[in-house]
DRENMI-132206 format. One record per residue (C-alpha): residue number from 1; residue in one letter; y, x, z. Coordinates in pm, whole numbers. Each point is the difference from the previous one (the first is absolute). Layout:
% DRENMI-132206
<pt k="NUM" r="a" v="Y" u="X" w="Z"/>
...
This chain:
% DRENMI-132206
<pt k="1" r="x" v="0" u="0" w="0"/>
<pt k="2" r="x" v="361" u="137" w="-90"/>
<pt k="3" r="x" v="239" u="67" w="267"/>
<pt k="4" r="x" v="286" u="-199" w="27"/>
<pt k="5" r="x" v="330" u="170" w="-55"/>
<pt k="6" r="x" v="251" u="-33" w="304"/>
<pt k="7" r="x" v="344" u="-119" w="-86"/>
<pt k="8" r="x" v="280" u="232" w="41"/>
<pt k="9" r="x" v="206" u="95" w="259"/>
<pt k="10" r="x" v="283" u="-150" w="-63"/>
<pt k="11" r="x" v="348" u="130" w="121"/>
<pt k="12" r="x" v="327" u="-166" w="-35"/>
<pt k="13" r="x" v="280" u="192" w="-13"/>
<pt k="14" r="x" v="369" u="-158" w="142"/>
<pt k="15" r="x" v="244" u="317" w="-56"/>
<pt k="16" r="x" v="424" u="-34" w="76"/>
<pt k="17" r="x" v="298" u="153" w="176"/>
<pt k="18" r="x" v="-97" u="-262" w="316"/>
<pt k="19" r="x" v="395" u="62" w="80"/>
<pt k="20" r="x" v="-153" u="-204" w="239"/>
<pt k="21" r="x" v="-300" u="-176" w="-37"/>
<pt k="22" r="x" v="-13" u="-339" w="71"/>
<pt k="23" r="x" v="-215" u="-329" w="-8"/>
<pt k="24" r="x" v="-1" u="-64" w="-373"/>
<pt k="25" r="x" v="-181" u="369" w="-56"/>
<pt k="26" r="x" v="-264" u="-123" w="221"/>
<pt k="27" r="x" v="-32" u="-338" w="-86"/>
<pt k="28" r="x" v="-30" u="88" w="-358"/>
<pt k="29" r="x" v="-298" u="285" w="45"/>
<pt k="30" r="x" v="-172" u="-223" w="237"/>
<pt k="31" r="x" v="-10" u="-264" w="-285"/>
<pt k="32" r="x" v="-148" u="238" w="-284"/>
<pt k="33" r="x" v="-232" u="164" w="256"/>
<pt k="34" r="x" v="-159" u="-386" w="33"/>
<pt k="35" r="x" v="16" u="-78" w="-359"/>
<pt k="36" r="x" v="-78" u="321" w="-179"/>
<pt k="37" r="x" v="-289" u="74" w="316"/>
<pt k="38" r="x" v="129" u="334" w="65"/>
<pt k="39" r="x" v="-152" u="235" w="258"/>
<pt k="40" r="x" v="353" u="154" w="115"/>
<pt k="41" r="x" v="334" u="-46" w="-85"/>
<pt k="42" r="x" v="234" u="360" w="9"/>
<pt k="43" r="x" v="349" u="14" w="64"/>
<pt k="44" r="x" v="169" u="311" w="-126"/>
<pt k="45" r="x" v="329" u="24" w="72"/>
<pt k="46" r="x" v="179" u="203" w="-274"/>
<pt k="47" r="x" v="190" u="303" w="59"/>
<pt k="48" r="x" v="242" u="24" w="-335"/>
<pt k="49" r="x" v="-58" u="-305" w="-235"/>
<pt k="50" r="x" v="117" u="68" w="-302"/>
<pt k="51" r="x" v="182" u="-322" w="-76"/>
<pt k="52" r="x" v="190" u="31" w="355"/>
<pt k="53" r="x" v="170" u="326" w="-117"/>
<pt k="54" r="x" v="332" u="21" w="201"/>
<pt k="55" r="x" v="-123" u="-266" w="276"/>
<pt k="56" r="x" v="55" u="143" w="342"/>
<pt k="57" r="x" v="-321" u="-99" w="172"/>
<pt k="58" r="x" v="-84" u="22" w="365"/>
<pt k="59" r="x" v="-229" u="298" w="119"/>
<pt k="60" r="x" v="-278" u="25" w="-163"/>
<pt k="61" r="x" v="-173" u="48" w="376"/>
<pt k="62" r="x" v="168" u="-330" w="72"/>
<pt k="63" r="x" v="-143" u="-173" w="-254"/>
<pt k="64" r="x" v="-350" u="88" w="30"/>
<pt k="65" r="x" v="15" u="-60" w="377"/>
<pt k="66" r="x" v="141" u="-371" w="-76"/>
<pt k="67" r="x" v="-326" u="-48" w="-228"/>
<pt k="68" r="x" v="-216" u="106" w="209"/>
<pt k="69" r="x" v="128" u="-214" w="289"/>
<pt k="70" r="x" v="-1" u="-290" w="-250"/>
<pt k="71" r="x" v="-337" u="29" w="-112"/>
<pt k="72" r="x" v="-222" u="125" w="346"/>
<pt k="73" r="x" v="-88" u="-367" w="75"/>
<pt k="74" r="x" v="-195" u="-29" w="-364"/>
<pt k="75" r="x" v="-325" u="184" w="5"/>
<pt k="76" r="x" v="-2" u="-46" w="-372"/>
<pt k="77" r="x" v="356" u="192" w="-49"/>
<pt k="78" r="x" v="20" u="349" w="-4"/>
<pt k="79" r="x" v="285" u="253" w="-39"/>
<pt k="80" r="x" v="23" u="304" w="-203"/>
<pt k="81" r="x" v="289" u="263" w="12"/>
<pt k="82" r="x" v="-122" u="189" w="-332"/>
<pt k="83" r="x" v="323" u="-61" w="-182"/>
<pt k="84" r="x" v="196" u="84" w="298"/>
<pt k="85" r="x" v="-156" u="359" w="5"/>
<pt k="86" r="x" v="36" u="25" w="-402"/>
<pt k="87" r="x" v="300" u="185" w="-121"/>
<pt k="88" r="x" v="162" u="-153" w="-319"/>
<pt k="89" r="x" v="9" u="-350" w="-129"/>
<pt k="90" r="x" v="-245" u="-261" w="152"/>
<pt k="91" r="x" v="-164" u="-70" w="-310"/>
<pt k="92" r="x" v="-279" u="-252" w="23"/>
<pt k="93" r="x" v="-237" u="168" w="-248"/>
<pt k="94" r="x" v="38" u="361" w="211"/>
<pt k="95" r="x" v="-55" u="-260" w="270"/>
<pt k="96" r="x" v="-330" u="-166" w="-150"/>
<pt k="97" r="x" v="-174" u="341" w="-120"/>
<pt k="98" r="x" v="36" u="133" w="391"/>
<pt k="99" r="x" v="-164" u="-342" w="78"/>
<pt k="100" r="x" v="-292" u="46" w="-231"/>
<pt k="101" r="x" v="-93" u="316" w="138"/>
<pt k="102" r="x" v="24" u="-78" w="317"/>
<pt k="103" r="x" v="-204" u="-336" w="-35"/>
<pt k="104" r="x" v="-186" u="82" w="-303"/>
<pt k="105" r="x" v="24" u="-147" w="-323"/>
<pt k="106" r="x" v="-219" u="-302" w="8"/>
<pt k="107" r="x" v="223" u="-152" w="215"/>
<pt k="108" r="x" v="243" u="-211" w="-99"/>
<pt k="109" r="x" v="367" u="-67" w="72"/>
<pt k="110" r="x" v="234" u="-282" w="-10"/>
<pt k="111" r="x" v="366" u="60" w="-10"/>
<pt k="112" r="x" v="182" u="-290" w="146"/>
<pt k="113" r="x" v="333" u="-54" w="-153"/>
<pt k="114" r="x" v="257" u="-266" w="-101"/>
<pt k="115" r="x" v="-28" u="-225" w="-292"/>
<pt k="116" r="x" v="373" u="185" w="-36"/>
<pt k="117" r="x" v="-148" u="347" w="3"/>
<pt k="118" r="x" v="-258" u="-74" w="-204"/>
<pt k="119" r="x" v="197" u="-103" w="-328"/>
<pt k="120" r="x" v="152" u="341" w="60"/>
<pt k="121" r="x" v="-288" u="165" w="-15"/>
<pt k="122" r="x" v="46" u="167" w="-319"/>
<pt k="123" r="x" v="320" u="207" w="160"/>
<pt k="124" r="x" v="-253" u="158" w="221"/>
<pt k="125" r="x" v="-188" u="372" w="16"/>
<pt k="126" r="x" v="-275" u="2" w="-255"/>
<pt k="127" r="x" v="-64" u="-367" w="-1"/>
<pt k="128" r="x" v="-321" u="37" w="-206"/>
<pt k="129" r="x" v="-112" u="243" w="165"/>
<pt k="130" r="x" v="63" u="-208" w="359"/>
<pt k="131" r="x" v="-153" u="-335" w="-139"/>
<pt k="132" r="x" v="-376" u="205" w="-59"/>
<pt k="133" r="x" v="29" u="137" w="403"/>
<pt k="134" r="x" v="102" u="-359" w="155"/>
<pt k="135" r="x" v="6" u="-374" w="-31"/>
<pt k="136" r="x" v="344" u="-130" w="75"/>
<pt k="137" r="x" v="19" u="-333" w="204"/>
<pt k="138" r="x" v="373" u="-147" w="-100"/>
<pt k="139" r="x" v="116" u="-244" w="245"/>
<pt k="140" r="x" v="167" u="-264" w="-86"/>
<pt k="141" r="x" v="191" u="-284" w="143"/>
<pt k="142" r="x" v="-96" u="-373" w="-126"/>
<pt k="143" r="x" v="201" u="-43" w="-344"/>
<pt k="144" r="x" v="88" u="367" w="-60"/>
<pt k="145" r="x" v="-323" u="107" w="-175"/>
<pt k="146" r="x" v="-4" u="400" w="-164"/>
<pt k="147" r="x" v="48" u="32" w="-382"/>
<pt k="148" r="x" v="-373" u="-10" w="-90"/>
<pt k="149" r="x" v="101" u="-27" w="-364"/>
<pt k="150" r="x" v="210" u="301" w="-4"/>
<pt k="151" r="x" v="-256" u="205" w="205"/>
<pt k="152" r="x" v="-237" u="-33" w="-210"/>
<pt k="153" r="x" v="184" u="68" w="-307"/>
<pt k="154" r="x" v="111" u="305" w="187"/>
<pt k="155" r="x" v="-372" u="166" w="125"/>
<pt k="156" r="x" v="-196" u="-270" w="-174"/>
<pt k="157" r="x" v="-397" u="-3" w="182"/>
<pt k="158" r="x" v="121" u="150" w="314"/>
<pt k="159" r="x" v="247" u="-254" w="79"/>
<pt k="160" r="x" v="-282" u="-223" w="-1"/>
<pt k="161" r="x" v="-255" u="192" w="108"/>
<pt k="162" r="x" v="243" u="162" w="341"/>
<pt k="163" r="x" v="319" u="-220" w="9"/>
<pt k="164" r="x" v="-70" u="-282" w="263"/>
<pt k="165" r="x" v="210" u="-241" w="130"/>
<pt k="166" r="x" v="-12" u="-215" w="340"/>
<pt k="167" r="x" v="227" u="-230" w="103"/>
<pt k="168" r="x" v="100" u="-2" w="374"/>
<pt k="169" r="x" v="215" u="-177" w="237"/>
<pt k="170" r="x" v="391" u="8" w="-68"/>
<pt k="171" r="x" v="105" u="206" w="296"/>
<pt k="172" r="x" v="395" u="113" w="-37"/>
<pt k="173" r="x" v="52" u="329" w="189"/>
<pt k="174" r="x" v="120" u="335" w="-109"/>
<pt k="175" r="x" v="58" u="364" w="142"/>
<pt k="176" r="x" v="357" u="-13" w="-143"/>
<pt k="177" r="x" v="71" u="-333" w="187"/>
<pt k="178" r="x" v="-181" u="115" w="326"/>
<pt k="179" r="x" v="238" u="322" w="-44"/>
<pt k="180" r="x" v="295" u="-217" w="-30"/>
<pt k="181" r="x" v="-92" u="-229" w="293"/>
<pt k="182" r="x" v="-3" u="327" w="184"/>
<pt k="183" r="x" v="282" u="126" w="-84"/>
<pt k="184" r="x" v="196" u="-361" w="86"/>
<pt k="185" r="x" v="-139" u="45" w="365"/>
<pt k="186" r="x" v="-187" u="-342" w="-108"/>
<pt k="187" r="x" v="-394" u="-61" w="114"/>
<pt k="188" r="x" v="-325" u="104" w="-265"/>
<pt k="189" r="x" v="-234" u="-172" w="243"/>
<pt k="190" r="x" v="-332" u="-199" w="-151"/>
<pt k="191" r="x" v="141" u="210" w="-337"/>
<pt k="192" r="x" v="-196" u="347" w="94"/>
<pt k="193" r="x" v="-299" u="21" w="255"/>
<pt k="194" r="x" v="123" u="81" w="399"/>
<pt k="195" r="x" v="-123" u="356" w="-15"/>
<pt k="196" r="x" v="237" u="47" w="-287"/>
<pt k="197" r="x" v="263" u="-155" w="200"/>
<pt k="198" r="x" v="26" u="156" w="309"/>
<pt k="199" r="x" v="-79" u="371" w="-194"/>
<pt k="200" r="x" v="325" u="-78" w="-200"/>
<pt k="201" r="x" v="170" u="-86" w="303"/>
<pt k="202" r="x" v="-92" u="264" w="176"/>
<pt k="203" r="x" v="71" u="238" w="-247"/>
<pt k="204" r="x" v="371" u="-152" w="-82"/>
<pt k="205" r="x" v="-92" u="10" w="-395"/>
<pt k="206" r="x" v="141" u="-197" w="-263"/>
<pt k="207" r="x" v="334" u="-38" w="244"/>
């Protein structure tokens, strides 16, 4: 009798600034994690994103310790500082090759995204190249589907092949509006997790 073949570890990956994190990060790799039956969910905060070029960020040790506080209650959420200890861009595919060798490359990886971010996907790093080392998952809210059309007119079998889409509750919160709120002296509670909270306010950033 032939042995059966065992599915794939499957990884997804949920990459960003996190300038802070907050509840919609987690809320939206919790729901692909369900749906796409992943085994673990990485957060890797990024250390110079390219399309952030002249964005004053907060520490990059500030960062990672706000993920990692946002994430320790989730035993199916891990964080990884690999970008952090990169020097140069944080390109995803540099970012996806480190993966496979360090996971192997049967595994496979799901990229969790934006329906947004995903129509710009051809202004990214060796796009090609990307869409053969990783599914993407593009998230979208109800009524604001990705271009499918132009995706695949763009990259053709592997848009449909590794260019997935799930919709997921509308949830309106943003780093730039926590940072604002902040700023104001106005509250960011139920819009980041407690940890998150107090670390901020203990460590007087965004002010």
């Amino acid at each position: 009798m032939a042995e059966r073949n065992e599915p794939a570890f499957r990884v997804g990956i949920m990459g960003g600034t996190f300038d802070p994190i907050h509840n919609a990060h987690l809320m939206i790799a919790e729901e692909v994690r369900e749906a796409f039956g992943l085994d673990r969910v990485l957060f890797i905060p990024a250390a110079h994103p390219p399309h952030k070029q002249g964005h004053k960020l907060a520490s990059a040790y500030h960062r990672l310790m706000m993920v990692q506080l946002a994430v320790s209650s989730n035993p199916w959420f891990h964080v990884s500082r690999q970008e952090l200890e990169r020097s140069g861009p944080s390109y995803s595919l540099l970012t996806l090759q480190e993966l496979h060798a360090q996971y192997g490359e049967e595994t496979e990886f799901y990229f969790i995204t934006g329906s947004d971010t995903i129509n710009e996907l051809h202004t990214w790093y060796h796009t090609e190249e990307l869409l053969q080392s990783c599914h993407f998952v593009g998230t979208t809210r109800p009524g604001a589907p990705a271009d499918t059309t132009e995706l695949e007119r763009l990259f053709g079998q592997l848009a449909r092949e590794k260019i997935h889409e799930l919709v997921v509750p509308r949830l309106e919160i943003s780093s730039t509006d926590i940072r604002q709120r902040l700023q104001a002296g106005r509250s960011i509670r139920y819009l980041v997790p407690q940890a998150v909270e107090d670390y901020i306010i203990k460590e007087g950033l965004y002010r």
